[in-house]
BADO-878748 format. One record per atom (N, C-alpha, C, O): residue in three letters; x, y, z. Coordinates in steps of 0.2 Angstrom, whole numbers, padded with zeros to 4 digits, always signed. Layout:
N
ALAXYZ ...
***
This chain:
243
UNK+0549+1053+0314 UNK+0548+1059+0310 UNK+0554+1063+0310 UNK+0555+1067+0305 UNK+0559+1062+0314 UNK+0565+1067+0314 UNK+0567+1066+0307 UNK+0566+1062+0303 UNK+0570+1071+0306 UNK+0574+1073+0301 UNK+0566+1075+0293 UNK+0568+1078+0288 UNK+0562+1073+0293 UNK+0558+1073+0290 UNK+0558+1079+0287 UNK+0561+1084+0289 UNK+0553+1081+0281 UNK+0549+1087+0279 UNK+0541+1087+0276 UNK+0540+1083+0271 UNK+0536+1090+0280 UNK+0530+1088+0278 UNK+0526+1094+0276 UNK+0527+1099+0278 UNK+0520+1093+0270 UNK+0518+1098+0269 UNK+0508+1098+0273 UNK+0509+1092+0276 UNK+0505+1099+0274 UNK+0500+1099+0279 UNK+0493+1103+0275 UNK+0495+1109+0274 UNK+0488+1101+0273 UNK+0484+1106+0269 UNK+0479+1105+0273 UNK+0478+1100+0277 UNK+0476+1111+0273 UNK+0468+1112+0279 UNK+0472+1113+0286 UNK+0469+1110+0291 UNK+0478+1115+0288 UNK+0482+1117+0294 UNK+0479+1117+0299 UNK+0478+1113+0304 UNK+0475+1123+0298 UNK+0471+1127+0303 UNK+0468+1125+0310 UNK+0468+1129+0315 UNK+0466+1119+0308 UNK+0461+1118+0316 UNK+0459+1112+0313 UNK+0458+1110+0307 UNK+0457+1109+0319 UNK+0452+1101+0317 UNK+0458+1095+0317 UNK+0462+1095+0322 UNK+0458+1091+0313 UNK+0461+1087+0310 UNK+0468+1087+0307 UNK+0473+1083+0307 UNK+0468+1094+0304 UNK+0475+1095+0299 UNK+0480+1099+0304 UNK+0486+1099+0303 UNK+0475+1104+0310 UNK+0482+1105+0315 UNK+0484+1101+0319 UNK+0490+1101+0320 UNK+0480+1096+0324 UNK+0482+1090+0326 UNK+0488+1084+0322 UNK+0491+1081+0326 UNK+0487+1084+0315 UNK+0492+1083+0311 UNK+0499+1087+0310 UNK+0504+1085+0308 UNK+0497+1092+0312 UNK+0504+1097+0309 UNK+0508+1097+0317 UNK+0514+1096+0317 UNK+0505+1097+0322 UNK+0506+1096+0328 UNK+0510+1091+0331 UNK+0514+1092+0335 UNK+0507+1086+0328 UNK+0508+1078+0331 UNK+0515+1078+0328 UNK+0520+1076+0331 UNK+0516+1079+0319 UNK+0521+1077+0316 UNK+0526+1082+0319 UNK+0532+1081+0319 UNK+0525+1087+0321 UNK+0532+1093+0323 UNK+0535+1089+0330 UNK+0540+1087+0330 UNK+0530+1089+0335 UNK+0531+1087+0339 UNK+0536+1082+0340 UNK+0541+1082+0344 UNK+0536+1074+0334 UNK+0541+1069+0332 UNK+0545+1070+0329 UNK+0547+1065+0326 UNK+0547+1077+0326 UNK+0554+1079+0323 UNK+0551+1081+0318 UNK+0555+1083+0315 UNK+0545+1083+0316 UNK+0546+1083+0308 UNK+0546+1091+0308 UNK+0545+1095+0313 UNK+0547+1094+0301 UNK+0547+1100+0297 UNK+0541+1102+0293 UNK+0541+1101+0287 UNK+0538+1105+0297 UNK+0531+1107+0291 UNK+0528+1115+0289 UNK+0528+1120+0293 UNK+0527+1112+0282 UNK+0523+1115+0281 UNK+0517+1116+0282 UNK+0513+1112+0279 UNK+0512+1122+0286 UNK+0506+1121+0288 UNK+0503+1125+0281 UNK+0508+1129+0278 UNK+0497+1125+0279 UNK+0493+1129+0273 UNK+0486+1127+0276 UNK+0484+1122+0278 UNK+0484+1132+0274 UNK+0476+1136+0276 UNK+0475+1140+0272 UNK+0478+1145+0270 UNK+0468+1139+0270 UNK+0465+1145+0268 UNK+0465+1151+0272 UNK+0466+1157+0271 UNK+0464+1148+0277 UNK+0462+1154+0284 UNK+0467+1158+0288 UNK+0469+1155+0292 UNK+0469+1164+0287 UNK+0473+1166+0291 UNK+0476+1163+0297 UNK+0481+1164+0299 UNK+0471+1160+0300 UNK+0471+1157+0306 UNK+0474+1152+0308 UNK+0476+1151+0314 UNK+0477+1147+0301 UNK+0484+1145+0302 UNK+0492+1149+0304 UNK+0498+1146+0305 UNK+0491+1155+0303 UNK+0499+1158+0307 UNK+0500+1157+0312 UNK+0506+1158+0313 UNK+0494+1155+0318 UNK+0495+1152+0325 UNK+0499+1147+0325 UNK+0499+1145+0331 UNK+0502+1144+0321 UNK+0505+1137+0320 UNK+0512+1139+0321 UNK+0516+1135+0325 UNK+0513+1144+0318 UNK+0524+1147+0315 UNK+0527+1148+0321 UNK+0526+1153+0324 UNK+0529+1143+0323 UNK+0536+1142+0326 UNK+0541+1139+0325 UNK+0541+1136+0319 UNK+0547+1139+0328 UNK+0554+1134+0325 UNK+0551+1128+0321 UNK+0546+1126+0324 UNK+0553+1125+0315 UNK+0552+1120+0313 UNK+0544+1121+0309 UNK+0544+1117+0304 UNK+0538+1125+0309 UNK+0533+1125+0305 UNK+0533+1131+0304 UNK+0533+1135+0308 UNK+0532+1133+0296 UNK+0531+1139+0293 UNK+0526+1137+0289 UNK+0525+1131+0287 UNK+0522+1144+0286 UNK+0514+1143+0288 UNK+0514+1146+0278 UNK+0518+1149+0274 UNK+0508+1145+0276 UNK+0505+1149+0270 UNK+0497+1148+0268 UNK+0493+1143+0268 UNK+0496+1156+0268 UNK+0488+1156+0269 UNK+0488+1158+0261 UNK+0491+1163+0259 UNK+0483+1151+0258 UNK+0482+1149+0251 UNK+0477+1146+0251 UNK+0475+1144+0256 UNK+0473+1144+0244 UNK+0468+1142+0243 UNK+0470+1134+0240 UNK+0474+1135+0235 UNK+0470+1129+0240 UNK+0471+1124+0240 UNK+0469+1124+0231 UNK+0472+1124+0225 UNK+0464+1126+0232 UNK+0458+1125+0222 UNK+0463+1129+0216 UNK+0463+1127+0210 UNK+0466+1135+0220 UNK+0469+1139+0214 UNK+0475+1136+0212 UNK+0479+1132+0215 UNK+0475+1139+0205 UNK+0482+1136+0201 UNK+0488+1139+0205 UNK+0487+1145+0207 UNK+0493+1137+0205 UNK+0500+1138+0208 UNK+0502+1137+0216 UNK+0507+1136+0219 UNK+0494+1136+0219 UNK+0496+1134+0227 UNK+0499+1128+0229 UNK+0502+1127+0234 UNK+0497+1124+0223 UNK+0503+1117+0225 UNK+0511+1119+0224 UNK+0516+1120+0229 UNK+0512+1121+0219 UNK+0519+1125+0217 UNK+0525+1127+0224 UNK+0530+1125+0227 UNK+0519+1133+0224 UNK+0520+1138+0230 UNK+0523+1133+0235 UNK+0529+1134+0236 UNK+0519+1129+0239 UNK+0517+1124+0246 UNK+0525+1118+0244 UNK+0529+1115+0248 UNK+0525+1119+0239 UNK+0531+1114+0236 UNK+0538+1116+0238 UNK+0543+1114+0241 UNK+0535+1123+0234 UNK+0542+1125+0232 UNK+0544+1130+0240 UNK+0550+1131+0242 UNK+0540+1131+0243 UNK+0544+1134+0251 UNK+0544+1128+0256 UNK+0547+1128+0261 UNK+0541+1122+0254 UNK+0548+1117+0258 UNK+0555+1115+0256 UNK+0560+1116+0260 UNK+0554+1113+0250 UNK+0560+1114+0248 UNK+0566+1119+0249 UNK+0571+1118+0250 UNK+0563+1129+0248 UNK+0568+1132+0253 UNK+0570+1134+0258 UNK+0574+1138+0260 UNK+0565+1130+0261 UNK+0566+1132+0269 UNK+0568+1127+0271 UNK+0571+1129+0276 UNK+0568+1121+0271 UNK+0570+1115+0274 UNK+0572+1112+0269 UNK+0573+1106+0271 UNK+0573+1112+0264 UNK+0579+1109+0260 UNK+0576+1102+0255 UNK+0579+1100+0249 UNK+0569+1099+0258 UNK+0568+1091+0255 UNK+0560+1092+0255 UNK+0557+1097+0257 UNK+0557+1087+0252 UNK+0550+1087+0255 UNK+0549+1078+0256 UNK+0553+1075+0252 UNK+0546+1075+0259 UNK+0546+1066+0263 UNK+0538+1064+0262 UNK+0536+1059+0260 UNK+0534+1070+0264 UNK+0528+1071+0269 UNK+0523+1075+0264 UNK+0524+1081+0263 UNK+0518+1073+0261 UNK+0512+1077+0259 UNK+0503+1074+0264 UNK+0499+1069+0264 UNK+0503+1077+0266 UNK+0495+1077+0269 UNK+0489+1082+0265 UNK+0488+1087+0265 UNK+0487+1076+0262 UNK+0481+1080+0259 UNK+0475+1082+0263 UNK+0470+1079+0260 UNK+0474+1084+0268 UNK+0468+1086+0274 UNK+0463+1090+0271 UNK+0457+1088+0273 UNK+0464+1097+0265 UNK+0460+1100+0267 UNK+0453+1099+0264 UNK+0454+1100+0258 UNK+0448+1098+0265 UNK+0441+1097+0264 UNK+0434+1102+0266 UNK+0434+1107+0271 UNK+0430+1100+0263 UNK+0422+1105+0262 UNK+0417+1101+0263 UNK+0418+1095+0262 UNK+0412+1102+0264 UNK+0405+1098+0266 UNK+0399+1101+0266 UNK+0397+1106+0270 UNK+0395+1099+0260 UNK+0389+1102+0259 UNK+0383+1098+0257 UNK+0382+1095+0252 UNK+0378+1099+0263 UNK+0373+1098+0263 UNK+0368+1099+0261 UNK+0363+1101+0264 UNK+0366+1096+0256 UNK+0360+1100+0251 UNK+0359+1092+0246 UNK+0363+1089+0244 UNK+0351+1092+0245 UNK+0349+1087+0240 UNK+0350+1086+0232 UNK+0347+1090+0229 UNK+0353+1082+0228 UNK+0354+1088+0221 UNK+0352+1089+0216 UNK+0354+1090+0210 UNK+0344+1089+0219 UNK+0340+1093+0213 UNK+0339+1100+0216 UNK+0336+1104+0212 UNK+0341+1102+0221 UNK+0344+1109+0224 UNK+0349+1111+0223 UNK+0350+1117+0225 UNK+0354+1108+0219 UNK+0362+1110+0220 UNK+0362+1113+0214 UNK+0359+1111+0209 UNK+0367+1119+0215 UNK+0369+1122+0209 UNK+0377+1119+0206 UNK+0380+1115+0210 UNK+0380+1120+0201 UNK+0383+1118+0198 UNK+0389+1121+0202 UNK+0394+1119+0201 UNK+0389+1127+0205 UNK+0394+1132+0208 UNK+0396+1127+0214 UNK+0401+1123+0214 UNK+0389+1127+0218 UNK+0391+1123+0223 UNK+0393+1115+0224 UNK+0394+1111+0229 UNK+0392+1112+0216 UNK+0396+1107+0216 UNK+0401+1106+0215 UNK+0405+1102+0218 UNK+0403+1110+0212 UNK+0411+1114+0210 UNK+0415+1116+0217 UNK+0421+1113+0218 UNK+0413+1119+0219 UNK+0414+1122+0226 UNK+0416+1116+0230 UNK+0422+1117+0233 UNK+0413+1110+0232 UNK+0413+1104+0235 UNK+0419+1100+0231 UNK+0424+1098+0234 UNK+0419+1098+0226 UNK+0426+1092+0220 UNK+0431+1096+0221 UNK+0436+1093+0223 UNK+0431+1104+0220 UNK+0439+1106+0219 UNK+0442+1106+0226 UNK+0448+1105+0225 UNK+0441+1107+0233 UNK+0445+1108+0237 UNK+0445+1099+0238 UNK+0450+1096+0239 UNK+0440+1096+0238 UNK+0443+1089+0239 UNK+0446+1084+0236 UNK+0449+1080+0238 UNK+0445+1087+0231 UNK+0449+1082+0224 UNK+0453+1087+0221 UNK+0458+1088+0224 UNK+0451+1091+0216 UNK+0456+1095+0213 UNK+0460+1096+0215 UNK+0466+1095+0213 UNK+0458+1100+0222 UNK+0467+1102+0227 UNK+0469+1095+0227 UNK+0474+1094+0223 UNK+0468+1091+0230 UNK+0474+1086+0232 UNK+0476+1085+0228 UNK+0482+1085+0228 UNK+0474+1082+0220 UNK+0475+1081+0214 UNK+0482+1086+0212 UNK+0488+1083+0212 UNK+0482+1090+0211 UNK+0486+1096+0211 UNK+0492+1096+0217 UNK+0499+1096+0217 UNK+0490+1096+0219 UNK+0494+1095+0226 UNK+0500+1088+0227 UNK+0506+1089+0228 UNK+0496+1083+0225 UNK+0500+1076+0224 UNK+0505+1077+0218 UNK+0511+1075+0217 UNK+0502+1079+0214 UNK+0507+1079+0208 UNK+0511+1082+0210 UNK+0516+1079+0210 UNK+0513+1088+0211 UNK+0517+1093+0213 UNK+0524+1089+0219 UNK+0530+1090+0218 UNK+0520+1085+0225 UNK+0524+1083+0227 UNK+0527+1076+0224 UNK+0533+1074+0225 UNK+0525+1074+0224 UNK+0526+1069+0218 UNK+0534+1070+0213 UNK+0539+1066+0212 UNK+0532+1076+0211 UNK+0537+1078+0206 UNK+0543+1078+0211 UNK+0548+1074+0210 UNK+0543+1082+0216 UNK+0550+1084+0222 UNK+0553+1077+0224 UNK+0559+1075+0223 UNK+0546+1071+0227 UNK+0550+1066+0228 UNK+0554+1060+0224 UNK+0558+1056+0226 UNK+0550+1063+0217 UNK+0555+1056+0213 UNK+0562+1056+0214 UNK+0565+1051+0213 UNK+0566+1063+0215 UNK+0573+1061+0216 UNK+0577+1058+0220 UNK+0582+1055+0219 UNK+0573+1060+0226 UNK+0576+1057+0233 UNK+0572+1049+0232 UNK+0571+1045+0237 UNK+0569+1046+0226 UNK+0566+1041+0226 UNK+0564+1036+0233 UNK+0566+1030+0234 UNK+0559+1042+0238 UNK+0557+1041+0242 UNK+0552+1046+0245 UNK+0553+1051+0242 UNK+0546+1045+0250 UNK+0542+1050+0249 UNK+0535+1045+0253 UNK+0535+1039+0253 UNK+0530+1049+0257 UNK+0524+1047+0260 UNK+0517+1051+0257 UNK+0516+1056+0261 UNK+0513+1051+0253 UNK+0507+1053+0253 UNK+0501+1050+0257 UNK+0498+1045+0257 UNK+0499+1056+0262 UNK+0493+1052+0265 UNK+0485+1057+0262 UNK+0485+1063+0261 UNK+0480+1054+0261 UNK+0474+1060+0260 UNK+0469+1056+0265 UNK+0468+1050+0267 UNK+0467+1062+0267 UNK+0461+1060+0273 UNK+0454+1059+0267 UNK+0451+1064+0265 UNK+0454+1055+0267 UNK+0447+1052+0263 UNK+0441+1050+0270 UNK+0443+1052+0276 UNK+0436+1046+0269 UNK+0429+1046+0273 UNK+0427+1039+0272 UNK+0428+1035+0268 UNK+0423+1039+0279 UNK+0421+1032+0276 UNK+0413+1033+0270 UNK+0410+1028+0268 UNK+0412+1039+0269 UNK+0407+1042+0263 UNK+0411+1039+0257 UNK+0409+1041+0251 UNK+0417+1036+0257 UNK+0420+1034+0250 UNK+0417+1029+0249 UNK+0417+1026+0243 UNK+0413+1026+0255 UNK+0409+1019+0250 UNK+0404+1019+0252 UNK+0400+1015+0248 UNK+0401+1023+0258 UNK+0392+1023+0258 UNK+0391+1030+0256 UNK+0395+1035+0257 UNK+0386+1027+0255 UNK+0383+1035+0252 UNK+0375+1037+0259 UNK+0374+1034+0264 UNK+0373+1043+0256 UNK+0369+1046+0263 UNK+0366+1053+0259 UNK+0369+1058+0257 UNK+0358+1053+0258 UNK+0354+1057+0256 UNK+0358+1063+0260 UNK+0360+1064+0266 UNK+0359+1067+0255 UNK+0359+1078+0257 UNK+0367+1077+0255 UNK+0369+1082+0253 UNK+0371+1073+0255 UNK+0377+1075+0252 UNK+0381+1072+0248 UNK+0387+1070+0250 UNK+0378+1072+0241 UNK+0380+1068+0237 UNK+0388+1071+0235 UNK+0393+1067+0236 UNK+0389+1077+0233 UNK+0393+1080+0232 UNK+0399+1080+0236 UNK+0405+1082+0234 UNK+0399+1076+0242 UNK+0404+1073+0248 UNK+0406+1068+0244 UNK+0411+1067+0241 UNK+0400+1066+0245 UNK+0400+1057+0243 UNK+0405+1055+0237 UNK+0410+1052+0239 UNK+0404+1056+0233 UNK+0407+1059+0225 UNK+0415+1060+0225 UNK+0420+1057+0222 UNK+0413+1065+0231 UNK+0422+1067+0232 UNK+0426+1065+0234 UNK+0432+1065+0231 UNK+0425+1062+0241 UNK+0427+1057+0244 UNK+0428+1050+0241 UNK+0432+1046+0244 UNK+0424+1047+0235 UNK+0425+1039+0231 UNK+0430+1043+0227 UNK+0435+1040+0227 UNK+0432+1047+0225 UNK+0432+1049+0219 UNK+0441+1050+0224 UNK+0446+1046+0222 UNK+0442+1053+0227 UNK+0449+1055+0231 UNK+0452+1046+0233 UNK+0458+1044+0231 UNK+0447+1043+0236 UNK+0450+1037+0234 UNK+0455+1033+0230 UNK+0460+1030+0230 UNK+0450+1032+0226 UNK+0451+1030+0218 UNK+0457+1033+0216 UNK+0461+1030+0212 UNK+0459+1040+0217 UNK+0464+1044+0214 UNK+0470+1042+0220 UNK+0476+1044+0218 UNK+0468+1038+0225 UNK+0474+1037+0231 UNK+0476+1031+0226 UNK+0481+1033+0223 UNK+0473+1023+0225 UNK+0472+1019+0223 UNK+0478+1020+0216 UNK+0483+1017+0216 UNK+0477+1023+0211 UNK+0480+1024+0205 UNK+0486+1029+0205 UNK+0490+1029+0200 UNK+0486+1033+0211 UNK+0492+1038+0209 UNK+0499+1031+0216 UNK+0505+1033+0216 UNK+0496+1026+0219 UNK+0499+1023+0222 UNK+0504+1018+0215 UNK+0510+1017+0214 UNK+0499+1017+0212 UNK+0503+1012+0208 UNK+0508+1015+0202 UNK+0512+1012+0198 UNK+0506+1021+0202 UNK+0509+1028+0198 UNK+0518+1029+0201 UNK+0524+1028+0199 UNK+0515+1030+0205 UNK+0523+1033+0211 UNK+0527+1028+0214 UNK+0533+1030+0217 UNK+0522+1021+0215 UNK+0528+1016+0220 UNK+0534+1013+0217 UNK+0536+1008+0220 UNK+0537+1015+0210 UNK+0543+1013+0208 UNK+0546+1017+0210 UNK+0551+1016+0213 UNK+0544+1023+0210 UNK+0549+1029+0216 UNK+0551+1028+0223 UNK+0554+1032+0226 UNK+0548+1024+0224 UNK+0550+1023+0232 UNK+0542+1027+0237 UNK+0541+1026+0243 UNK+0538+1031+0233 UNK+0535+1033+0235 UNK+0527+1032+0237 UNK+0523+1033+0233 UNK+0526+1030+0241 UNK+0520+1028+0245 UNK+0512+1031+0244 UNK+0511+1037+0246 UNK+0508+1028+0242 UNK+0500+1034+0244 UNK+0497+1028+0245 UNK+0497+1023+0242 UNK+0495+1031+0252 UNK+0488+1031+0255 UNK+0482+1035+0258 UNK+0482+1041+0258 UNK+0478+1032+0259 UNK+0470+1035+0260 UNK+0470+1034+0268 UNK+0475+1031+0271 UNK+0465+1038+0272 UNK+0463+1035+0277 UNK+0454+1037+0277 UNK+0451+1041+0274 UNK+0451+1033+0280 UNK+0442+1032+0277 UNK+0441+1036+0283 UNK+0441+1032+0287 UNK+0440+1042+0287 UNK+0438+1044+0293 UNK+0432+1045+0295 UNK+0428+1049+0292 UNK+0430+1042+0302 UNK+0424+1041+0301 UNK+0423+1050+0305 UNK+0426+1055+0304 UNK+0416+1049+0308 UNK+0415+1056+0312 UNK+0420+1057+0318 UNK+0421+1053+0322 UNK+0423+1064+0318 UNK+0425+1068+0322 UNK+0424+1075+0323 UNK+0421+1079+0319 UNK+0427+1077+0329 UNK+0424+1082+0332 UNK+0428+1087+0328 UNK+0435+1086+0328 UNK+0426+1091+0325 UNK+0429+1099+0322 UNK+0426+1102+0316 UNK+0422+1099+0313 UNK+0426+1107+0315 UNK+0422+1111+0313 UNK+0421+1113+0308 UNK+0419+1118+0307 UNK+0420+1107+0303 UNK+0419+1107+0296 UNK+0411+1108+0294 UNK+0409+1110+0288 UNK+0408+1107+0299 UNK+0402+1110+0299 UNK+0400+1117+0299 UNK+0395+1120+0297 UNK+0404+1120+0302 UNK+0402+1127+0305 UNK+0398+1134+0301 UNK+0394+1138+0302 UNK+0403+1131+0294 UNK+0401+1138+0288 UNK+0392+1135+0288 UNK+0389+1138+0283 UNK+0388+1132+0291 UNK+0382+1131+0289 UNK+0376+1128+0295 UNK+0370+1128+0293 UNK+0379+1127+0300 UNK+0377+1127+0306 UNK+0381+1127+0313 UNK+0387+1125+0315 UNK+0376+1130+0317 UNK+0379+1136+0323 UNK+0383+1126+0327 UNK+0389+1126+0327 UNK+0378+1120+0329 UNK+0380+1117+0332 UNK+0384+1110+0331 UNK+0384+1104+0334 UNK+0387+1112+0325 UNK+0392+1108+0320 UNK+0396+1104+0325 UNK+0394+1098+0326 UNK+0399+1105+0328 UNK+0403+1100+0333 UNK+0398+1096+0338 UNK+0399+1090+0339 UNK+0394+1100+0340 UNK+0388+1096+0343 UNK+0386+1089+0338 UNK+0388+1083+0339 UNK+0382+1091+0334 UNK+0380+1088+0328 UNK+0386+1081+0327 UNK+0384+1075+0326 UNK+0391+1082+0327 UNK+0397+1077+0324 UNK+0396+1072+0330 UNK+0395+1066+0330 UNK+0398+1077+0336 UNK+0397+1070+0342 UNK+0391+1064+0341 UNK+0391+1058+0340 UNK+0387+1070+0343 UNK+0380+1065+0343 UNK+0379+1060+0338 UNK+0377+1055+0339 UNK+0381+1063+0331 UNK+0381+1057+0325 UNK+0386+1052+0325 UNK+0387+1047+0321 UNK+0391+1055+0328 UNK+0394+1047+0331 UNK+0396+1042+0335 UNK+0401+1039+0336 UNK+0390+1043+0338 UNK+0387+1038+0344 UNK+0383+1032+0339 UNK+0381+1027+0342 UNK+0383+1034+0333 UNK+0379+1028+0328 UNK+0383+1022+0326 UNK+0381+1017+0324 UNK+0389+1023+0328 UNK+0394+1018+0326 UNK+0394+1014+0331 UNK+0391+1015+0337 UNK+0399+1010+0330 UNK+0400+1004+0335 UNK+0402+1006+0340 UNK+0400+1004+0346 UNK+0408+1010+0339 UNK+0414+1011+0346 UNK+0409+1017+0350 UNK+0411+1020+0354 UNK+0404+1017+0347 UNK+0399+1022+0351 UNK+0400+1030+0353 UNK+0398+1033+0358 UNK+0402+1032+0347 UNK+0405+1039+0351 UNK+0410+1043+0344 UNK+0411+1038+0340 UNK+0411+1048+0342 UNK+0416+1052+0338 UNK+0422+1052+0341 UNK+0423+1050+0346 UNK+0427+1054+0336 UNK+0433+1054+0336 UNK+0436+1061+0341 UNK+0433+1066+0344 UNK+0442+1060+0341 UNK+0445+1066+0342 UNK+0451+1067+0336 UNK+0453+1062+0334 UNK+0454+1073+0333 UNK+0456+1075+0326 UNK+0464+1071+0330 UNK+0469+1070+0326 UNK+0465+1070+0336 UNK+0472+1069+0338 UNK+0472+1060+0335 UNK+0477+1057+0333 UNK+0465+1058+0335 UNK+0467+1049+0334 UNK+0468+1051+0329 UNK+0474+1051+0328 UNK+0466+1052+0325 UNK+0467+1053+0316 UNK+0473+1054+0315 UNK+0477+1050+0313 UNK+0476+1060+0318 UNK+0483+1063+0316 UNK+0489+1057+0319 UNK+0495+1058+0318 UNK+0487+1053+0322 UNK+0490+1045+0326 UNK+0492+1042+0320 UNK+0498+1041+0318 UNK+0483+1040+0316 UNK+0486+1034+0309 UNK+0488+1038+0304 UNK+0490+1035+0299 UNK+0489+1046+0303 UNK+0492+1048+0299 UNK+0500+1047+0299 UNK+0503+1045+0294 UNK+0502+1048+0305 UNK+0510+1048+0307 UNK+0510+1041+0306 UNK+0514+1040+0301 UNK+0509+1037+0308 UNK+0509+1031+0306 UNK+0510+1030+0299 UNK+0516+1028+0297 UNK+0505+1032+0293 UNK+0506+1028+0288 UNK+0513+1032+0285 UNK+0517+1029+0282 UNK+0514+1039+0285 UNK+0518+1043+0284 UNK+0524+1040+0286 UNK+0530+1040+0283 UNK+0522+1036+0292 UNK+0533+1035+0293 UNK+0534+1027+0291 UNK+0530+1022+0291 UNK+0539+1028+0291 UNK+0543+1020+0287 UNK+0541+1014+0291 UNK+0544+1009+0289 UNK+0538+1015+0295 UNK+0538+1008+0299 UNK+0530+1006+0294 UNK+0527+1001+0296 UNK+0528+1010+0290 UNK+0522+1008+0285 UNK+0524+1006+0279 UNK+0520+1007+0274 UNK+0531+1002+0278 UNK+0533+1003+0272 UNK+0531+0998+0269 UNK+0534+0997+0264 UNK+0526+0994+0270 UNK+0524+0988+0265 UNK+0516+0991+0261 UNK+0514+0989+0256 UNK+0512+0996+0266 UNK+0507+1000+0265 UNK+0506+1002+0258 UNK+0508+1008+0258 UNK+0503+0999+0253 UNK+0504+1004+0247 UNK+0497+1006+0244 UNK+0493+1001+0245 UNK+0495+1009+0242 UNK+0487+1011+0239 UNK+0482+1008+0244 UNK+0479+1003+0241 UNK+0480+1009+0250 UNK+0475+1005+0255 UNK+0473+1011+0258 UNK+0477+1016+0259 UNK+0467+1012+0259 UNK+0463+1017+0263 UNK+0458+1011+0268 UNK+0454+1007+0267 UNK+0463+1015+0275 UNK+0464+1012+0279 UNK+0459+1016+0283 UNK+0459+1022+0284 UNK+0454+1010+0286 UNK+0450+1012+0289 UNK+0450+1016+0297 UNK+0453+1013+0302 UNK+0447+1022+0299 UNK+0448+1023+0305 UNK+0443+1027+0305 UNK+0444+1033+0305 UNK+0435+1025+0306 UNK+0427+1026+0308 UNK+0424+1021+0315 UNK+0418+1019+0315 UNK+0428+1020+0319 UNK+0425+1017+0323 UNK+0421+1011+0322 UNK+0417+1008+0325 UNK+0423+1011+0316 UNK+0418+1001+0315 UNK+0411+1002+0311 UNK+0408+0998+0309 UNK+0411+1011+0310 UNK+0405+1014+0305 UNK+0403+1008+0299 UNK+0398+1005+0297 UNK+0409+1007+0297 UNK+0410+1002+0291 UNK+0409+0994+0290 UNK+0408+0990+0285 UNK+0410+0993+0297 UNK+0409+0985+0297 UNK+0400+0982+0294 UNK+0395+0985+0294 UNK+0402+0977+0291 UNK+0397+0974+0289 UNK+0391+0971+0294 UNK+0393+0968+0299 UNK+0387+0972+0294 UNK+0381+0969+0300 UNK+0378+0964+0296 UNK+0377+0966+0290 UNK+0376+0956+0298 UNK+0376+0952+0296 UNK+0368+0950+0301 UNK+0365+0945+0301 
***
């Protein structure tokens, strides 16, 4: 990651500061963004921070355009940040469907393009998006996950064959359960909950947001250079077929 520049969406906690973390750590220069003020615990040498809504118009811009002045390039976009909503959908309202697509597809949509645009000239560049392994099974109470995460896929899969004349790379990762707090905005024992439902898989147990941010650096640095549109599984075997 030395000499790098990354941008990091959902910073804050879980999955996306263990990412932002891991990559500074190995040299890199990031951008951390959150909605949550609570990404400024991040800004030290080397990561500077911006509390931004992922959905709104101009936050890819923005997230673009202050790597490029503060560190000079952009190499690295991480599309992390995501929502999760539980409800059947003849309950759901159209707010709250909307609510659910735009920070997981819309933004990253928006987001990829933007960086995309920066890296065609150094015609070189890493897209990684934290996708689920919900991109291929589905599961009563969150269709609107469900939805989002095939749909983020799909959008890895064609913005790959879009950009890899540029030199530049997209990938997925299908993530299975991990411990962090995507649940919380709707129940007090979300991280409880995550563990225990991921004792359902093979490897018997959830994740920690550090193995994640492992295969992101991974696909991010060049030693992934043959990797191109693949959402690359890491759910603990959730996914494997039983025969």
């Amino acid at each position: 990651m030395g000499g790098k520049v990354a941008i990091v969406t959902g910073a804050a906690s879980g999955i996306g500061r263990a990412i932002t973390e891991l990559l500074h750590a190995r040299g890199a220069k990031v951008v951390a963004e959150d909605i949550h003020p609570a990404v400024k615990e991040l800004e030290r040498d080397g990561i500077v921070t911006l509390v931004a809504d992922v959905t709104v118009d101009g936050t890819a811009e923005q997230a673009v355009a202050l790597a490029l002045s503060t560190f000079g390039t952009l190499d690295i976009l991480v599309n992390n940040a995501g929502r999760i909503l539980y409800k059947n959908m003849v309950d759901m309202t159209r707010e709250e469907w909307d609510w659910q697509m735009q920070t997981n597809v819309t933004g990253a949509f928006m987001h990829s393009r933007e960086a995309q645009k920066a890296m065609m000239a150094n015609r070189s560049g890493a897209i990684v998006n934290i996708a689920s392994y919900a991109s291929y099974f589905a599961f009563p109470g969150i269709a609107a996950y469900t939805a989002s995460k095939g749909a983020l896929a799909q959008l890895t899969r064609t913005q790959a064959l879009e950009a890899i004349e540029y030199g530049i790379r997209v990938n997925a990762i299908g993530v299975g359960d991990v411990v962090t707090n995507i649940l919380n905005h709707f129940r007090d024992d979300g991280r409880e909950f995550l563990a225990e439902h991921g004792k359902s898989a093979p490897i018997g147990r959830a994740a920690d947001p550090l193995e994640i941010a492992e295969v992101v650096a991974f696909l991010a640095s060049d030693r992934a250079s043959f990797i191109v549109g693949a959402v690359v599984m890491a759910d603990g075997g959730m996914t494997v077929p039983v025969g």
